[in-house]
Every structure is written in C-alpha cells, then in structure tokens.
C-alpha positions as CSV (number, residue, x, y, z in Angstrom):
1,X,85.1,144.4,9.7
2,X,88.7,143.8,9.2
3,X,90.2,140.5,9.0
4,X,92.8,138.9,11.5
5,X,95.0,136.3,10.3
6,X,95.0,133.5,12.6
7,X,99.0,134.0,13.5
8,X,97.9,136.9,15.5
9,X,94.7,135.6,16.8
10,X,96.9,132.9,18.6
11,X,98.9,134.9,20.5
12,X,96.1,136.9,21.9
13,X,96.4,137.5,25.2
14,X,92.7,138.0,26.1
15,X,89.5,136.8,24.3
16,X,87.4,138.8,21.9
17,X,84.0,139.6,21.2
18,X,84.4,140.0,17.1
19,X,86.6,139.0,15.3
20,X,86.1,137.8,11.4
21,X,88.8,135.3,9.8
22,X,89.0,134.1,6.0
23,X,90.8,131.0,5.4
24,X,90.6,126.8,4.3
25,X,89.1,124.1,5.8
26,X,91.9,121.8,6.9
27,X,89.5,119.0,9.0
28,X,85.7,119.2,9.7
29,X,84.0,117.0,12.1
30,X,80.5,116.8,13.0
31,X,78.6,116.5,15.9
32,X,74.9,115.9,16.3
33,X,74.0,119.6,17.3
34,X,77.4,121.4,16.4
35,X,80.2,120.7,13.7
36,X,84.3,121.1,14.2
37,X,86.2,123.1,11.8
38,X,90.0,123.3,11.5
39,X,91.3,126.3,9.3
40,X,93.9,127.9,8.0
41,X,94.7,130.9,6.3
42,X,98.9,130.3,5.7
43,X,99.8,132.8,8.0
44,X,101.5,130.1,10.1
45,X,101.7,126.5,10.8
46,X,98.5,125.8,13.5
47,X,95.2,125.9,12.7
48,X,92.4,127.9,14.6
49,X,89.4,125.9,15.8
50,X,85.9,127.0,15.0
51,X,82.8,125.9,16.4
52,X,79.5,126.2,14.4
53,X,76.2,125.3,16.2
54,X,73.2,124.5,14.6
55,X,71.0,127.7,15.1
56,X,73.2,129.3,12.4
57,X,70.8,130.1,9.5
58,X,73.0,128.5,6.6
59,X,73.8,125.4,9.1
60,X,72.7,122.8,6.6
61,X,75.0,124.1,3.9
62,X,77.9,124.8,6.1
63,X,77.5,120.7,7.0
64,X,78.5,120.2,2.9
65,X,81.6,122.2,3.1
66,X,84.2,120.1,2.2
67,X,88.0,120.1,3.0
68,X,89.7,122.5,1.1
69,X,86.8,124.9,0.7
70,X,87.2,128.2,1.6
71,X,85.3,130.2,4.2
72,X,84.8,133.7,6.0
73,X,83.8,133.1,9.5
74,X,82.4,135.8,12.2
75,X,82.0,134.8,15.8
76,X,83.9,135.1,19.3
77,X,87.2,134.5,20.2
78,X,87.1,132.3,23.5
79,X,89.1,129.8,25.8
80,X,89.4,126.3,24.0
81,X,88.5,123.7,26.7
82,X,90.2,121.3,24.5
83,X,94.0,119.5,25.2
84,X,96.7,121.5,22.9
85,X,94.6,124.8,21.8
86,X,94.1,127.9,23.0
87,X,91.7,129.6,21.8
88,X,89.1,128.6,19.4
89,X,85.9,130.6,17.5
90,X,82.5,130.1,18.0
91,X,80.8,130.8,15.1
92,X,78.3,133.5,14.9
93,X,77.8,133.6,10.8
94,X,79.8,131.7,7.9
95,X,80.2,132.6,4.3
96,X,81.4,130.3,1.8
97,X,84.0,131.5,-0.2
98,X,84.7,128.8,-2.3
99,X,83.3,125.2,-2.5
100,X,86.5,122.8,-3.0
101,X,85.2,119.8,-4.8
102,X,85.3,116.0,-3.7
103,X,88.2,115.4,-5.6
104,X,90.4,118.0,-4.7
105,X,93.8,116.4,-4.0
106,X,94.9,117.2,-0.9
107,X,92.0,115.1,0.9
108,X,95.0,112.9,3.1
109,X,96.7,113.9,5.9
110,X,99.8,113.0,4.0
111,X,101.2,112.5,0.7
112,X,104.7,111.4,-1.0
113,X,107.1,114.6,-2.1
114,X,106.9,113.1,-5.3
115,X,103.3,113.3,-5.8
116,X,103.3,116.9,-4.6
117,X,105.6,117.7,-7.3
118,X,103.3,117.0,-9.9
119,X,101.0,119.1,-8.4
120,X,103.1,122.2,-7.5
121,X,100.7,125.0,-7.7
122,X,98.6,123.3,-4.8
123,X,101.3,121.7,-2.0
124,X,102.1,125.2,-0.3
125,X,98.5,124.4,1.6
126,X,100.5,121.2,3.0
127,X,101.5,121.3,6.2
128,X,105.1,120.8,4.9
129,X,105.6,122.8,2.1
130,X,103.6,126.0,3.9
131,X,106.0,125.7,6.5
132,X,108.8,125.6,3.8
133,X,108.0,128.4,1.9
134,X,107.1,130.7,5.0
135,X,110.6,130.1,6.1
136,X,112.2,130.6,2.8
137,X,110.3,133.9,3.1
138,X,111.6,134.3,6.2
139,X,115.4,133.7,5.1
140,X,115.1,136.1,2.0
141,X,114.1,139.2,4.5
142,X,117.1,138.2,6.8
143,X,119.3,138.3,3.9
144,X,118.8,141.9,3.1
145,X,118.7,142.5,7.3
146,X,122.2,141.1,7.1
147,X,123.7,142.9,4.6
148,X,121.5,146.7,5.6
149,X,123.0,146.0,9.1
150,X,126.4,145.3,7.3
151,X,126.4,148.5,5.5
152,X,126.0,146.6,1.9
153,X,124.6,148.1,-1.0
154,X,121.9,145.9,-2.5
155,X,122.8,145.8,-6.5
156,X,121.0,144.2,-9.2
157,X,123.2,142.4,-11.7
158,X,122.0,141.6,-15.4
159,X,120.4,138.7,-16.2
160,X,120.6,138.7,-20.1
161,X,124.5,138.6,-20.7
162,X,126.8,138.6,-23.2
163,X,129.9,137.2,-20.6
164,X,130.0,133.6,-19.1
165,X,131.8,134.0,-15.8
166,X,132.3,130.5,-15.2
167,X,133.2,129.4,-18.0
168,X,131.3,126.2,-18.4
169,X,128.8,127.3,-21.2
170,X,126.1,125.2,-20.0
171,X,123.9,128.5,-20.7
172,X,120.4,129.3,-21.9
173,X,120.7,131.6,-25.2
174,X,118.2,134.0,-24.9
175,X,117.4,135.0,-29.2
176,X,114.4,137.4,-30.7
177,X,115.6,135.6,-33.8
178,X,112.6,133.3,-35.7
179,X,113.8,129.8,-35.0
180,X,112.2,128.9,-38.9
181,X,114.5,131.4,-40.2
182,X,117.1,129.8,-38.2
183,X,116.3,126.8,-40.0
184,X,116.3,127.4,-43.4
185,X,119.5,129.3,-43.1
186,X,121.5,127.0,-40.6
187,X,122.9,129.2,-38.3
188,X,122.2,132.3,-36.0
189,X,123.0,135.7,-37.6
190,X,123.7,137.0,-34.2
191,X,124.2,140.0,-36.2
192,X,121.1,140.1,-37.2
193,X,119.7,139.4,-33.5
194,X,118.3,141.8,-30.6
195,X,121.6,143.2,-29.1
196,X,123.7,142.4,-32.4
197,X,125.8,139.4,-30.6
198,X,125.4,136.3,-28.7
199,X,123.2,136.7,-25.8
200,X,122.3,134.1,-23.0
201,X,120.7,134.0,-19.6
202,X,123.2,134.8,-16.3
203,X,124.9,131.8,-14.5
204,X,125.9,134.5,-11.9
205,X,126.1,138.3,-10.9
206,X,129.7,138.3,-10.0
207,X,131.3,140.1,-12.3
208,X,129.2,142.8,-12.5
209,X,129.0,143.2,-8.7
210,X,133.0,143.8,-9.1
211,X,132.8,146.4,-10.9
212,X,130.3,148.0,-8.2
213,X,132.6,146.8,-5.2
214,X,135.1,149.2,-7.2
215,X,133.0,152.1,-6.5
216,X,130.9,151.5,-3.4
217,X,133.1,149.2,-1.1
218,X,130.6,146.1,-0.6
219,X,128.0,144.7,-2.8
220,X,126.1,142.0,-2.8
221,X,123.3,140.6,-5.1
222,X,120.8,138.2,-4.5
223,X,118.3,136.9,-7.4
224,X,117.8,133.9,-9.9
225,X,120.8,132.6,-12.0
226,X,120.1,129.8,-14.7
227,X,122.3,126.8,-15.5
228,X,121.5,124.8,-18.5
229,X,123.1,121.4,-17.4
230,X,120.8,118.2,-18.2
231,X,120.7,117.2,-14.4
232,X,118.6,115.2,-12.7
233,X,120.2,114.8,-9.1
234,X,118.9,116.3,-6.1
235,X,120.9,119.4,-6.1
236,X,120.2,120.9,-9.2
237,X,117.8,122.9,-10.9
238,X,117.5,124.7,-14.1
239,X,116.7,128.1,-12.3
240,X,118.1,129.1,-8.8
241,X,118.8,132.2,-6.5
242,X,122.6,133.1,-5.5
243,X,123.4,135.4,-3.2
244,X,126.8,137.2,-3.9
245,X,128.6,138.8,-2.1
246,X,131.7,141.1,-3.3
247,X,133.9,142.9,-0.9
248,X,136.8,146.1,-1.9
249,X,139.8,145.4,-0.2
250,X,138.7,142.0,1.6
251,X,141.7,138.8,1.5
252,X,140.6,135.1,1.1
253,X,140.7,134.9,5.5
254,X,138.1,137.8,5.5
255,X,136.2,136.8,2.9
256,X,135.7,133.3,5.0
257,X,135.2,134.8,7.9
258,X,132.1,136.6,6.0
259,X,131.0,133.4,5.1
260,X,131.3,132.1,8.1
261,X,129.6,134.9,9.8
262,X,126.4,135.1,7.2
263,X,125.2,131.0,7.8
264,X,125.5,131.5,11.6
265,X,123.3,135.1,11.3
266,X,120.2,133.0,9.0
267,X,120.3,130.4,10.7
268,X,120.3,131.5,14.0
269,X,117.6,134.2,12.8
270,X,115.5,130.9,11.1
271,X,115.7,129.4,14.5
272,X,114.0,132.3,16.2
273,X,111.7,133.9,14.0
274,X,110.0,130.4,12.8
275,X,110.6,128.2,15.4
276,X,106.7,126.9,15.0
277,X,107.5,126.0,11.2
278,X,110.7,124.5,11.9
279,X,109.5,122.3,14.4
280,X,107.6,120.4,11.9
281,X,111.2,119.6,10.6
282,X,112.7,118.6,13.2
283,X,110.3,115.7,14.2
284,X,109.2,114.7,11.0
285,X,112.1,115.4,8.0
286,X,115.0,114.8,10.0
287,X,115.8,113.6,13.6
288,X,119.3,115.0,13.6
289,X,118.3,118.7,12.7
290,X,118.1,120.2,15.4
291,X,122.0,118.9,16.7
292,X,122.8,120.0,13.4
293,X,120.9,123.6,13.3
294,X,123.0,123.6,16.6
295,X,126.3,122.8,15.4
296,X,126.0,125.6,12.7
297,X,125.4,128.1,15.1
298,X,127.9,127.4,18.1
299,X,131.5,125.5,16.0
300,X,133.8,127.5,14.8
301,X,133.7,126.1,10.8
302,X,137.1,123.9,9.9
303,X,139.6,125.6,7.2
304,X,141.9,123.1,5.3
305,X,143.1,123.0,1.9
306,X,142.7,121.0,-1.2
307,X,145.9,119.3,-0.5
308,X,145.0,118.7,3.1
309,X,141.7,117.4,2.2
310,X,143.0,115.1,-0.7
311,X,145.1,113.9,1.7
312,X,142.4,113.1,4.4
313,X,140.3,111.3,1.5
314,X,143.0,108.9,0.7
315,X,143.7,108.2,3.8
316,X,140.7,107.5,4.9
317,X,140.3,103.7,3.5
318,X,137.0,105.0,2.4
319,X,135.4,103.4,-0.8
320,X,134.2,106.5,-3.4
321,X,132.6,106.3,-6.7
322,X,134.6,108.5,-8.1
323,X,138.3,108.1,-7.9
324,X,140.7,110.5,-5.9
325,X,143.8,111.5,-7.3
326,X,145.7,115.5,-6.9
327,X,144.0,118.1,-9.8
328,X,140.3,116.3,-9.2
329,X,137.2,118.7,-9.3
330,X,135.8,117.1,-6.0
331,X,132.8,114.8,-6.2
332,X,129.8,115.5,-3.5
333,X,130.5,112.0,-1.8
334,X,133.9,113.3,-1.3
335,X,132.4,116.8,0.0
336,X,130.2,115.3,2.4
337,X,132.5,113.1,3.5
338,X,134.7,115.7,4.8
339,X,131.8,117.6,6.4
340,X,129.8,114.8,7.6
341,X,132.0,112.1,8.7
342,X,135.6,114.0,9.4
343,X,135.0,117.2,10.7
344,X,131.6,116.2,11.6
345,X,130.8,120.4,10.9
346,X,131.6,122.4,7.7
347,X,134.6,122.9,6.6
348,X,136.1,126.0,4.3
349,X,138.6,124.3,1.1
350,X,141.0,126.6,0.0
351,X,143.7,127.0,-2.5
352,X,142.4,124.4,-5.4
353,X,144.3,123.8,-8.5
354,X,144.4,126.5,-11.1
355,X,143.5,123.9,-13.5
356,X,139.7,123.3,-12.6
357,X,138.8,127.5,-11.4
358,X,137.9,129.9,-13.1
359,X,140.1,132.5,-14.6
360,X,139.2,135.3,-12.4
361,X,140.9,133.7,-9.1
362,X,143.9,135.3,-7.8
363,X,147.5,133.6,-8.4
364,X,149.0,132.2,-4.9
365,X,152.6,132.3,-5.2
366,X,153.2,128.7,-5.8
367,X,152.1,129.4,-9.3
368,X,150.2,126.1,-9.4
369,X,147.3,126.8,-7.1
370,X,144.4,129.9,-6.5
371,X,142.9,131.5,-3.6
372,X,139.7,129.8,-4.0
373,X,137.6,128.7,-1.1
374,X,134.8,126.2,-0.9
375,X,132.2,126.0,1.7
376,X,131.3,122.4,2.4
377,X,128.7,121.6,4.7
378,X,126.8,118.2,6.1
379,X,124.2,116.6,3.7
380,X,124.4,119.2,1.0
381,X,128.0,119.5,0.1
382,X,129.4,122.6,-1.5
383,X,126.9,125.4,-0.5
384,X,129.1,128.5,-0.8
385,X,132.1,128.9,-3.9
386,X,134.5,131.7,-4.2
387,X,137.6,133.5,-3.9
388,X,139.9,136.5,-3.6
389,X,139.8,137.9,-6.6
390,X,143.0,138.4,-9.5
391,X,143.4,142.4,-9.2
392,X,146.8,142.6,-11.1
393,X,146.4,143.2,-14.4
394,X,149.7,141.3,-16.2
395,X,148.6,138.2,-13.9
396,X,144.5,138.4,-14.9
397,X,145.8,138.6,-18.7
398,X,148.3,135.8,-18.7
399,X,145.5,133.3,-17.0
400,X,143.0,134.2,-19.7
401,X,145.4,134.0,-22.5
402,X,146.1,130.6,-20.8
403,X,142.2,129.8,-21.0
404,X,141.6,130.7,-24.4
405,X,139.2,133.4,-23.6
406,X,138.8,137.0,-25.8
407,X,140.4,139.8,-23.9
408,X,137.6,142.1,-26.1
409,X,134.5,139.9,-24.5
410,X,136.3,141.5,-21.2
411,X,137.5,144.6,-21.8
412,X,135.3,146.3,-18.9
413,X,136.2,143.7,-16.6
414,X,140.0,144.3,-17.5
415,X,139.6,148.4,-17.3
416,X,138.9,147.5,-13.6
417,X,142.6,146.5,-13.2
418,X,143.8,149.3,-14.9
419,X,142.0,152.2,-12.9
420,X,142.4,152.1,-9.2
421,X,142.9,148.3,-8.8
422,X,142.9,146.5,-5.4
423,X,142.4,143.5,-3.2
424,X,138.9,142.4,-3.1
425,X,137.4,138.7,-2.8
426,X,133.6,137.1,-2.9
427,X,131.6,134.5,-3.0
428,X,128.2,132.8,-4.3
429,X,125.8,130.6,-2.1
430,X,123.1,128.4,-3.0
431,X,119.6,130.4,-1.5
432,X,118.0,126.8,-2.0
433,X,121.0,124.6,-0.5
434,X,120.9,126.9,2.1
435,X,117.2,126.1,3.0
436,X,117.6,122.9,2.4
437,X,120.5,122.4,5.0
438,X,118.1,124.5,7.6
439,X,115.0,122.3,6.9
440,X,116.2,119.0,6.5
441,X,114.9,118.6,3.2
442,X,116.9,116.0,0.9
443,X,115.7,117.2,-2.6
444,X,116.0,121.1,-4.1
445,X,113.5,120.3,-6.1
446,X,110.9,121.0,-3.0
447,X,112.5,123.8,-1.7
448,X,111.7,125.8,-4.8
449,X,108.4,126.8,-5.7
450,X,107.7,126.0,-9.1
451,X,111.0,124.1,-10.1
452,X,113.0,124.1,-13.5
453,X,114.2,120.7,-14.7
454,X,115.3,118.8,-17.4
455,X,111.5,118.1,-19.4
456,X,109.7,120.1,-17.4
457,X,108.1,123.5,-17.6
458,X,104.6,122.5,-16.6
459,X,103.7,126.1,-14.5
C-alpha cells in the first residue's frame, strides 16, 4: 500500500476507506477505551489526528509510544467531529517505526532559538524551524522559476579560486599541503601545493558569471559562498548562498529594476505557495510581517544616492554608533535607518565613493564616484550589492593599478574587455537575508540549516 503524506490527505475532498501514513508522534492523549495521536510527517505545518481504539491487537504497546516516536498507521480517512480539523484517521493497525526515548529533547511545546541551536540536527521537527526550512525550499525552486521564465541560463561558478573578487581577503585557503610540513618549514610552498598557487574557497561567483554573460546574454548563479570574517552578529555566517545575477548589455536603472522585480516575484510566490507555513510567522515571530510582506509586494522601492542618503542621516538629529561623515562604508544602524524609519520601504543606494568598492565598478563621470547600487531593506539592511560593471579596458586597468592588484591574477577577466566588450551590470543577494526578511526571523543563524560560525563546526 502506498503512503500519502498528510499535506495531501488534508485537502481531500471526500473520505477514504484506506489509506496508510508514516510519520512522528507530535501529542498523544489517552482516553479510557481509545487514545489521541497527533502526527506529522514534515510535509506541512498541521498535524493529522488519529484515533486508535482498544480492540487493536498491539493496543497496550501503542499506549507506551512516546512523543517523538515514529509510527506507520493504516485505518480510514473520516470527518473529524472535532473544532479546527478536518479529517482525522481511525486507526485500523499501527506499526512502530521507531521508539523515541523519554529523554528526547523536543518533549515541550516550545523552546528558546538558542537552545535549538545546539541541537541543530533535530529542530526542523519544530513547528518553527519545519515551517522555515519548507519555505526556504520553497524560495530556492522559485528562484530557478524566475530566472527559466526570464530566459536565464543557470551557470555554476567555481568554488575553489585562485581570484578574490572583493577584495577583502577574509578567505578560507583551501591547501592538500601537510600542515607538519608546513611547520617545520615556515611557510606554504604553494608551488609545491595541489594547483601550483594560492588557492581559497569563493566569496562570490561574479566574475566568472561575466565572462558567461559575455557569451550567453544573462546568467545567474545561485550556491554557497564562504567568508572567513570572525563575526558573531546576527547577519553573518561562515558559509552562505548568493544568488547572482549578471546581465550583457544591462545599465545600473535596469539592473535595479531586476532587483526590484526578483524580491517582489519570491515574495509574492512565498505568500501563495506557503501561506500555511508563513502563518505561523506572522502571529508568533513578528506582528508587523504581514504589513511588511505587503509593503514589498505593492511600493514601488525608493532610489537615492550615497550623497542623498548621507545627507538624510545627518540631518536626521538621529544618535548612531558609528559616526557619519562623506567616504563612510555605511553601518547597518545607518541602513536600517533609511529603510525602516525614512522611507519606511527599501530603498536602492547608488553611486558610492570609489574609495570603499571594488575595482570592477564602472567610473561615473565625476571621476570620484561608481555606479554601485545597494539594496537596503527593513530589519535586515543591505540584502542585495552590486553594480554596472567597468567594460572599458584603459578605465578597468587604471582602477586596478590604483588598487594595487596584479593585472596577471586577471588576465581572463581583462581579455573580456578586449574582445567584444559592452555594457553589462549585476548583482549578489543574501538567499538567507532574503528568508529572513520573508519570515520574520531576527538571527541568520536559524535560517540556515546547519550554520558555520566562528568556533563552531559541530555537524
């Protein structure tokens, strides 16, 4: 007999004579002739009710099945008379699967995210954290329905590297060299290593993509990126997914627009493929998320630039941390101030100082400033970074010379200026600041599944 996941039991239509489930007990309750069992097999937030009498042969060992046990249950789908239900099973024969012990963990109806995370291979069977990860499963398959839709080619960018594209060399080296050997000699002979030079896991698939957007128009690629910074706030991980996005012949407008166009599609796609999950967001995680989830979909997103927003900081008699002054990298209570409390919505930053980007951002014709563009957004802050990219040759050189970086590290990325050069612009977002902001959730630490962070590496 095949199974049917309890998702699709719920929205039966009409009752059924057989039907076999395999899931977890959630609650059990017993009566004095029958018992109550609540389980769940992931497939969605609810549980399905079961009803086991006690002329079941195995009914005395079926009374000992504890919460988190799993079972296999045959029986009837029927009308629940009960408030809030459905449909429930009455139970015609139960196998145990799996006996969870007394102490299994998850015994409460609730726990703190901070105990959860120190037992990360077991929260997804919380309410919270099932509902989470469904949806990030959710937003991952939307993603690629964006982009097929779009007429994108889906490209898959290194993750061992030899460049660093942003330049911050905050970067895990990844070595087949003997760290003893290492030791005795005090240095790496990267020489002497796997690809013959300095190697080091990817902080981001741009520049790889460009060299694709060269050939097949639009590109994007979406998959884990690795930032060695010894962070503990709760924004940053150790390992994260980008999505990136690199468009041929695309200005810094278009290229917001895109933006733009993308966080409206998910999130309006989140809001009606899991609107079950989300719900469990919206009245427990955070009050305001459904305004906000509303506000994302329906505003049209602010565009400003640095200089406007500097401006708007300063005069906003606000207190910061962190002090303002012209050629700052902007702090996150400065980003959120803009989005949260200003616009009130999120807001696109364009044309930043040359002095704190990246050499790969196009000249505007000040000569001071670059067509970069920040997405900034409420609660999160910067969830989206990019820019029109530097396609002329002479200009691309000059700003790495000024940057001190080797034109032979980037000779491939330079040949793209010389053959068949043009326009093109992109961007990276956040996958996990992107669920958080469409979940509520304050911390990326519980967004991820088995998070990377300073000291820990525990699964």
């Amino acid at each position: 007999m095949k199974r049917k996941k309890i998702n699709l039991l719920l929205n039966l239509t009409s009752p059924e004579d057989k039907v076999l489930i395999r899931g977890w007990v959630r609650r059990k309750r017993d009566s004095k002739d029958f018992l109550f069992m609540e389980i769940n097999d992931g497939s969605c937030l609810a549980n399905i009710q079961v009803i086991a009498n006690n002329n079941l042969d195995n009914y005395s060992e079926i009374q000992k099945v504890t919460t988190g046990s799993a079972l296999a249950i045959k029986g009837k789908l029927i009308e629940s008379p009960g408030k809030g239900q459905k449909w429930e099973v009455q139970a015609e024969n139960i196998e145990t699967i799996s006996t969870a012990p007394e102490n299994y963990p998850l015994q409460k109806k609730r726990h703190s995210d901070e105990f959860l995370r120190t037992i990360a291979h077991l929260r997804p069977r919380t309410n919270k954290y099932g509902a989470a990860f469904r949806i990030r499963a959710e937003l991952i398959y939307a993603i690629h329905k964006f982009y097929h839709e779009q007429g994108f080619k889906c490209l898959s960018t290194p993750i061992i590297t030899g460049s660093d594209c942003e330049g911050a060399g905050e970067m895990f080296r990844v070595t087949s060299l003997d760290p003893q050997d290492i030791a005795k000699q005090g240095k790496m002979d990267f020489g002497a290593d796997f690809f013959g030079a300095e190697a080091n896991l990817t902080v981001s698939g741009q520049l790889p993509a460009e060299m694709f957007a060269m050939a097949l128009g639009d590109v994007y690629s979406f998959g884990p990126t690795f930032r060695a910074e010894n962070s503990n706030t709760s924004r940053h991980v150790a390992e994260f997914w980008m999505l990136e996005p690199e468009m041929a012949f695309c200005d810094l407008s278009q290229n917001m627009d895109h933006g733009e166009e993308l966080i409206k599609t998910l999130t309006r796609h989140i809001m009606e493929k899991c609107e079950e999950d989300l719900s469990l967001f919206t009245r427990f995680v955070d009050k305001s998320l459904a305004s906000m989830l509303n506000t994302l979909v329906n505003s049209k997103f602010a565009r400003i630039t640095y200089n406007e927003a500097i401006d708007i900081l300063l005069k906003s008699n606000k207190k910061f941390e962190f002090k303002l002054e012209y050629g700052i990298d902007l702090q996150s209570e400065h980003e959120r101030f803009l989005a949260e409390e200003y616009f009130k919505k999120p807001v696109f930053l364009t044309d930043y100082p040359k002095d704190i980007k990246p050499f790969y951002m196009r000249m505007n014709d000040d000569g001071k400033t670059v067509a970069a563009v920040d997405l900034l957004v409420p609660r999160i802050g910067e969830i989206i970074g990019g820019s029109q990219r530097e396609e002329r040759l002479d200009f691309l050189e000059k700003r790495m010379k000024e940057m001190n970086l080797p034109k032979d590290m980037y000779w491939w990325y330079l040949d793209s200026r010389k053959f068949g050069s043009v326009p093109h612009a992109g961007f990276g977002m956040g996958f996990e600041r992107l669920l958080m902001l469409i979940t509520g959730i304050s911390n990326i630490r519980d967004v991820v599944p088995f998070p990377r962070t300073p000291g820990s590496i525990d699964f």
